[in-house]
Backbone as numpy.savetxt, mean C-alpha at the origin, in Angstrom:
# Nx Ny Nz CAx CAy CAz Cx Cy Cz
8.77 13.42 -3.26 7.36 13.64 -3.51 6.70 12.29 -3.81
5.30 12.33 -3.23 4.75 10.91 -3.55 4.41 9.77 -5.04
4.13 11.38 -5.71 3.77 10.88 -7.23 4.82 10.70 -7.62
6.07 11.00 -7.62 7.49 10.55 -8.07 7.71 9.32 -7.73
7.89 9.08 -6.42 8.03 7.88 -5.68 6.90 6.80 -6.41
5.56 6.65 -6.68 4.74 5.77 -6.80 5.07 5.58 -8.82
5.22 7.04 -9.42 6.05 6.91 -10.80 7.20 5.57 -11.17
7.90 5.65 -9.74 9.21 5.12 -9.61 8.67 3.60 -9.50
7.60 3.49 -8.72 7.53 2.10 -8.55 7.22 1.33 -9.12
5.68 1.94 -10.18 5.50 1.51 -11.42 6.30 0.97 -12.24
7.17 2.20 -12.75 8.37 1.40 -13.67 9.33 0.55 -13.14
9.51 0.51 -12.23 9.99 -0.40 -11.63 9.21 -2.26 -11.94
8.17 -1.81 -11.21 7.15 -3.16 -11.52 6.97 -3.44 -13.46
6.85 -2.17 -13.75 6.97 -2.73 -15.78 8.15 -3.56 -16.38
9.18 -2.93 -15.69 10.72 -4.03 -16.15 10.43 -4.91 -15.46
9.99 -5.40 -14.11 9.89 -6.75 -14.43 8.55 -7.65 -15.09
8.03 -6.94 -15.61 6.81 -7.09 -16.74 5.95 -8.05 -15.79
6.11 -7.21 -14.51 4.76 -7.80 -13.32 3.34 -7.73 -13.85
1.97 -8.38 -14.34 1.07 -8.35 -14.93 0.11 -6.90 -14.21
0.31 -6.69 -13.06 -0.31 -5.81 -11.94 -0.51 -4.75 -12.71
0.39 -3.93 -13.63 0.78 -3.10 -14.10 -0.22 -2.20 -15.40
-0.82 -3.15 -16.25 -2.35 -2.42 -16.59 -2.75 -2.45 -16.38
-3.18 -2.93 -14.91 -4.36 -3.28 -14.54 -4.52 -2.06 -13.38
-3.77 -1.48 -13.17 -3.77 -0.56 -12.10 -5.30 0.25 -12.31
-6.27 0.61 -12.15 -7.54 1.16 -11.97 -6.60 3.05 -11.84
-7.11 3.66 -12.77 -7.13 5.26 -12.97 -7.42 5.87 -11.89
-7.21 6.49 -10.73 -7.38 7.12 -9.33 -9.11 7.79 -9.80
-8.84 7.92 -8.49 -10.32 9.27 -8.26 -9.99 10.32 -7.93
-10.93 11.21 -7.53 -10.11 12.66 -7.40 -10.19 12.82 -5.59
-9.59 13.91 -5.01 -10.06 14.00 -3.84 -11.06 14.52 -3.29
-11.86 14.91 -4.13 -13.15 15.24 -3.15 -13.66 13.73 -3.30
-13.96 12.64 -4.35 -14.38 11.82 -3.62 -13.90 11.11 -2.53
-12.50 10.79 -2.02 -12.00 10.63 -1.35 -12.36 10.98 0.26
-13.14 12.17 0.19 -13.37 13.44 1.33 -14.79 12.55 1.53
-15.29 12.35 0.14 -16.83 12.50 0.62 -16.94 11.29 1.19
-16.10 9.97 1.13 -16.80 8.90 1.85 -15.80 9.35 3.57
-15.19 10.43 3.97 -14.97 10.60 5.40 -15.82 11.69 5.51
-16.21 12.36 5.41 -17.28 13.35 5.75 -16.29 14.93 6.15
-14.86 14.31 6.22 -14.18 15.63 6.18 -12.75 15.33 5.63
-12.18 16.17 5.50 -10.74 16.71 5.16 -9.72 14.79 5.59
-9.06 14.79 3.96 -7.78 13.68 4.08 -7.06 14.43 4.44
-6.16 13.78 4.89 -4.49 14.50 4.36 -4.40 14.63 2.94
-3.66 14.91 2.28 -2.89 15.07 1.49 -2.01 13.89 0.35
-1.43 13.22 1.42 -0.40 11.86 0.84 -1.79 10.81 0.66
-3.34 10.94 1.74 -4.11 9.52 1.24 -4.98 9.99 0.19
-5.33 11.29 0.00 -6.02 11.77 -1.82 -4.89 11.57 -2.61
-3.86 11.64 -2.76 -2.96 11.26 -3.64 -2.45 9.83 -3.81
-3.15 9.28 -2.64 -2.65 7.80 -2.83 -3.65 7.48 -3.96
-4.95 7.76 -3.45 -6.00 7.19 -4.13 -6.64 8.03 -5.52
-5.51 9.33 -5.74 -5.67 9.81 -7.15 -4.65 8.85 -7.72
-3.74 7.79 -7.79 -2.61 7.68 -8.03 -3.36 6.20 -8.28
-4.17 5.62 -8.11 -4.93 4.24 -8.39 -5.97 3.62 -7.11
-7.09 3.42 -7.82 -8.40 3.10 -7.41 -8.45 1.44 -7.55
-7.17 0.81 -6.93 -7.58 -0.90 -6.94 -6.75 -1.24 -8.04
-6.92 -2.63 -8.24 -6.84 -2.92 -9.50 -7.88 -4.23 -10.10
-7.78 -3.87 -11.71 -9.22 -4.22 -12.70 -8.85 -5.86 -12.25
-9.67 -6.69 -12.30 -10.15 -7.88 -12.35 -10.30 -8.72 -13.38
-9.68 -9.64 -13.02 -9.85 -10.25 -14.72 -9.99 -11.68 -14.67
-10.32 -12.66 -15.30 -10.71 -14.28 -15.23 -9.29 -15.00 -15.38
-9.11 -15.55 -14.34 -7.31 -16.41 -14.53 -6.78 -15.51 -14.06
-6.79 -14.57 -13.10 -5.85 -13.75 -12.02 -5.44 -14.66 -11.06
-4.08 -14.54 -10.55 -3.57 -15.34 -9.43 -3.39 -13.81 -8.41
-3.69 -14.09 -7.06 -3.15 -12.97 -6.50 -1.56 -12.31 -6.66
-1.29 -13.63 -7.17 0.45 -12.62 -7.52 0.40 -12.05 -8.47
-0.31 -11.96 -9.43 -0.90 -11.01 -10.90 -1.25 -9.87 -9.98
-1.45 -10.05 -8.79 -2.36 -8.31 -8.66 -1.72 -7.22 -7.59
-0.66 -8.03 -7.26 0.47 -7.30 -6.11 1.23 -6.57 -6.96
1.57 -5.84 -5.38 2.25 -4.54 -5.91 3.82 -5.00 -5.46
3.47 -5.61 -4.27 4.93 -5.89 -3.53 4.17 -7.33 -2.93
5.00 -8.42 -2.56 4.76 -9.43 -2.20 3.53 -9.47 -1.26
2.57 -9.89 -1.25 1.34 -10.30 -0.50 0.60 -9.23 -0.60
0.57 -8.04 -1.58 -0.05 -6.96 -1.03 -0.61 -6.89 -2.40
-2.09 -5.68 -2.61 -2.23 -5.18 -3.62 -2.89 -4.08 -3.37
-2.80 -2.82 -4.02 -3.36 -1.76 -4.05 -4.91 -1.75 -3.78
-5.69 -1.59 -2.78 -6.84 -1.32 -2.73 -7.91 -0.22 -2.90
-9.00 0.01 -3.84 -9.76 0.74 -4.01 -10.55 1.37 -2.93
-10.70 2.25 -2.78 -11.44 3.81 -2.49 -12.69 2.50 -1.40
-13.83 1.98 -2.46 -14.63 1.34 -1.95 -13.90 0.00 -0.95
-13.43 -0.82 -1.48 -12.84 -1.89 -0.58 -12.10 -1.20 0.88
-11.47 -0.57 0.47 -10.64 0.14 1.63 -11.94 0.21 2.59
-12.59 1.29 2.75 -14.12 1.68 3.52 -14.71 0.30 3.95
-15.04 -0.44 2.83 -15.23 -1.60 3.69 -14.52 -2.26 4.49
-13.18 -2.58 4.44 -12.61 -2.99 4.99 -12.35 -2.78 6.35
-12.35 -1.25 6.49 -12.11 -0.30 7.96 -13.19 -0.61 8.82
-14.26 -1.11 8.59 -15.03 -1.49 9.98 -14.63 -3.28 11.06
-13.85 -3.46 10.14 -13.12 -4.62 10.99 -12.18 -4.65 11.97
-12.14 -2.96 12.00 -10.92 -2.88 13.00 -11.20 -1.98 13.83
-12.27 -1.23 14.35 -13.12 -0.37 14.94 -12.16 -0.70 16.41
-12.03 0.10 16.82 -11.78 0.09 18.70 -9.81 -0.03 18.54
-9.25 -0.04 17.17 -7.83 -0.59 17.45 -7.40 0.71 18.12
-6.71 0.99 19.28 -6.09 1.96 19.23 -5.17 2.35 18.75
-4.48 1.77 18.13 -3.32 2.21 17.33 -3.82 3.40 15.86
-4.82 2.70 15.70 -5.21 2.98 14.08 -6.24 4.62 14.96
-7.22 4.62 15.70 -8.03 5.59 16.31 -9.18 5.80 15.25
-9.59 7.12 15.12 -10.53 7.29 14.33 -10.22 7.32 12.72
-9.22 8.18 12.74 -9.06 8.65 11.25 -7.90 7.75 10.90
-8.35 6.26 9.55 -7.67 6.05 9.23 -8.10 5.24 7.74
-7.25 4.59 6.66 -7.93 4.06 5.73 -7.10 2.99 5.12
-7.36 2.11 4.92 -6.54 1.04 4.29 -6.14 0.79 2.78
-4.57 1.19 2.55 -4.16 1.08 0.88 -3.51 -0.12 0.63
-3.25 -1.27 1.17 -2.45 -1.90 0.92 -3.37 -3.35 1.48
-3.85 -4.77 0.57 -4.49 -4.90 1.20 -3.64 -7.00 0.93
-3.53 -7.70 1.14 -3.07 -8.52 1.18 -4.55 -10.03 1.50
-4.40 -11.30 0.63 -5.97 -12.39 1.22 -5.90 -12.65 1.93
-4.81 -12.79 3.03 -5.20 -13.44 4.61 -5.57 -11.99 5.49
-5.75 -11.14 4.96 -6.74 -9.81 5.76 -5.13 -8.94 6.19
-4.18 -8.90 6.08 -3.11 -8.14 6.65 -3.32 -6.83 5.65
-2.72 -6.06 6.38 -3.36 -4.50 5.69 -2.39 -3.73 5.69
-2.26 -2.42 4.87 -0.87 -1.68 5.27 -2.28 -0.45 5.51
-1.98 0.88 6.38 -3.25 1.37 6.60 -2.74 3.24 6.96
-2.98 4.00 6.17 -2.64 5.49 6.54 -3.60 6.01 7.53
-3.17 6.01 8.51 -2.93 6.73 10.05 -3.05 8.20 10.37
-4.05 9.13 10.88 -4.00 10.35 10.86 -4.15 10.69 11.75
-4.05 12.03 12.54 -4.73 12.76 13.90 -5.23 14.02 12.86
-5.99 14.53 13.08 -6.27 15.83 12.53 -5.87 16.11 11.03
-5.29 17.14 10.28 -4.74 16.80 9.28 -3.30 16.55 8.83
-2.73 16.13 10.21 -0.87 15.59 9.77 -1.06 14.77 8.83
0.37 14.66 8.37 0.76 13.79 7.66 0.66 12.36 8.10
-0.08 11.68 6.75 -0.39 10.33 7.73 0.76 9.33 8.02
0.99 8.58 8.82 1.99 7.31 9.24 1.46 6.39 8.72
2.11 5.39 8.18 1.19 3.60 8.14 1.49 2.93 9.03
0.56 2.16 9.15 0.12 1.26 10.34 0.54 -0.21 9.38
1.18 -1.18 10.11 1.00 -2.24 9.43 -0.19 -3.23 10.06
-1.11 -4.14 10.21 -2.33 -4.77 10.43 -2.27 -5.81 9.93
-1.71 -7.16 11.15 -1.47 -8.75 10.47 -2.39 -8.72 11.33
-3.02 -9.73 10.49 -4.03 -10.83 11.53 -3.60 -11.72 12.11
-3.61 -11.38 13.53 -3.42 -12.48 15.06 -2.29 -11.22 15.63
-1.75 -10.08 14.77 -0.56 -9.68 15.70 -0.80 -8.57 16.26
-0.67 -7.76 17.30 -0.59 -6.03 17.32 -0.75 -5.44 16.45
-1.36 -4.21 16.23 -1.10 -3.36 15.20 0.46 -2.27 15.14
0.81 -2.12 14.38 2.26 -1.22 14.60 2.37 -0.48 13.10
2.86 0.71 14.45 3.42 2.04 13.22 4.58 1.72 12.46
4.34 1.41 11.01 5.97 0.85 10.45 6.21 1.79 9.82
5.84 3.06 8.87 6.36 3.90 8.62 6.11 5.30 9.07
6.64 6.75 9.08 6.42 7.48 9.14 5.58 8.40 7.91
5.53 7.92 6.98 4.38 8.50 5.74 4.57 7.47 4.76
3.64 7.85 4.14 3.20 7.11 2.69 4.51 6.79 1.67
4.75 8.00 1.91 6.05 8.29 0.85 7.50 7.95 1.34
7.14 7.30 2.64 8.54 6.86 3.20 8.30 4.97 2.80
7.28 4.41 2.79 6.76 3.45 2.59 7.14 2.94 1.00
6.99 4.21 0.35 7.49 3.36 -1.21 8.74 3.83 -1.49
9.20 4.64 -0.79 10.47 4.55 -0.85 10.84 3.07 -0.33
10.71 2.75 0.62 11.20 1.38 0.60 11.00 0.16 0.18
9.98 -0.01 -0.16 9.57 -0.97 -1.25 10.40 -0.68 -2.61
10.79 0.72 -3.10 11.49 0.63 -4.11 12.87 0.38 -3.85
13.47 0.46 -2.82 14.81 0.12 -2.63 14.76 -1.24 -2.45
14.10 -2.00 -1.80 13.94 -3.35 -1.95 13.96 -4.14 -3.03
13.14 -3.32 -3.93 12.95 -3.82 -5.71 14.61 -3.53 -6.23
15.02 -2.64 -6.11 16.37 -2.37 -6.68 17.96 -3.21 -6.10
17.48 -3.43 -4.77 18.46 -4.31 -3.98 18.35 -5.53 -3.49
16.53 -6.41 -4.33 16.52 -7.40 -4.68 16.26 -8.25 -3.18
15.41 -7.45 -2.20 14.66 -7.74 -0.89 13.61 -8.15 -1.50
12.71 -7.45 -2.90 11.89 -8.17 -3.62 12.14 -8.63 -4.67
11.60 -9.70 -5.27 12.29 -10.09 -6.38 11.14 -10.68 -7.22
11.43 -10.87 -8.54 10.43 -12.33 -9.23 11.56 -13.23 -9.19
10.78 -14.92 -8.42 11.59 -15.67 -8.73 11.48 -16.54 -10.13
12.01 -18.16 -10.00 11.91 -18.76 -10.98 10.79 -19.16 -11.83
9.49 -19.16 -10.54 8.41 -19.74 -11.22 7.73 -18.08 -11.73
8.13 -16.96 -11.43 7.63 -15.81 -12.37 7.03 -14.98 -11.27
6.58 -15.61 -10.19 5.93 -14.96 -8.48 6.85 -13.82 -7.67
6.37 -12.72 -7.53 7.32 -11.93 -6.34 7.08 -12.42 -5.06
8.71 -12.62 -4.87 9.26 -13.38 -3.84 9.78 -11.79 -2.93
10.30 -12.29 -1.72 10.94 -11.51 -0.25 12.04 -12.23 0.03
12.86 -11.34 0.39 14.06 -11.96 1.60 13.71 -11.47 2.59
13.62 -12.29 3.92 13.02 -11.36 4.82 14.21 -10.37 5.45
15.49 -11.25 5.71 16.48 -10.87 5.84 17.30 -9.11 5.32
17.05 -9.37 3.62 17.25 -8.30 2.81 16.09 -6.70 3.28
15.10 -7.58 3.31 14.20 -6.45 3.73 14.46 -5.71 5.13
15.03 -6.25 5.90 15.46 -5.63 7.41 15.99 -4.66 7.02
16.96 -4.77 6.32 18.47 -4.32 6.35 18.06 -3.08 5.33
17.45 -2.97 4.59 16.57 -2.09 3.60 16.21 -0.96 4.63
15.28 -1.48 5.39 13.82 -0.72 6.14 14.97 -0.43 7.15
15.58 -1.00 7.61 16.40 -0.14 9.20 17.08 0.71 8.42
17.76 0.72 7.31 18.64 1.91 6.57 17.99 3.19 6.12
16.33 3.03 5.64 15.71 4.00 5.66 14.60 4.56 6.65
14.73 3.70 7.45 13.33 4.22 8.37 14.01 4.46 10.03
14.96 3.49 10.07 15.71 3.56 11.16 15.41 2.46 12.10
């Protein structure tokens, strides 16, 4: 289940007393969620975004203060929306889609829908293809948390979450295939 999984990741991120961690912004509910698409989420992206709305801002933030997993940070309800008109025409992404994962050089992690399935994420680097890297939301932190536990992510010496890119393969092909 997703709220388990995102439970999991949290504490995960508190032992390593990652700063990200109060700062997480209190979710919204899903009808607001609904009301900035004009119809029906899925399921896994109102729960993404009951589950945290961004995170709070503060004076002397480094972007590694605000990640969740290396280069990334949870994006709000509003940023997300803005964000989605930069990518208008991708076919990969189509109509129905919204961005939770949002990284400063513009790379995006992005839930993917047709109708009301379950959404896929899209991963979204700037300069590359767009590509389907997971099959749901909840397959997504599942692997980020196995990474955290088998040390694909890490804090290194100077206190920054670091990647193996290596470790992370070997992670993501074991759970995603």
């Amino acid at each position: 289940m997703l709220s388990v999984e995102l439970e999991g990741l949290v504490a995960q991120l508190a032992a390593l007393d990652r700063p990200v961690v109060p700062w997480l912004i209190q979710g919204v509910d899903a009808h607001q969620v609904q009301e900035q698409f004009g119809s029906p989420v899925p399921e896994e992206v109102a729960a993404w975004f009951e589950w945290c709305n961004g995170v709070a801002l503060h004076e002397g933030q480094t972007q590694d203060d605000v990640n969740l997993i290396p280069g990334y940070s949870p994006l709000s309800l509003r940023e997300a929306v803005e964000m989605k008109g930069g990518h208008d025409g991708d076919p990969i992404l189509g109509p129905k889609w919204i961005p939770i994962l949002g990284g400063p050089s513009g790379d995006i992690y992005a839930a993917v829908w047709v109708s009301n399935e379950n959404p896929r994420v899209a991963g979204i680097l700037v300069g590359e293809p767009t590509e389907i890297e997971f099959e749901s939301i909840e397959q997504m932190i599942s692997v980020f948390r196995a990474c955290y536990d088998r040390g694909a992510f890490s804090v290194d010496s100077q206190g920054r979450l670091s990647m193996d890119p290596e470790s992370y393969d070997v992670v993501y092909a074991e759970i995603v295939g």
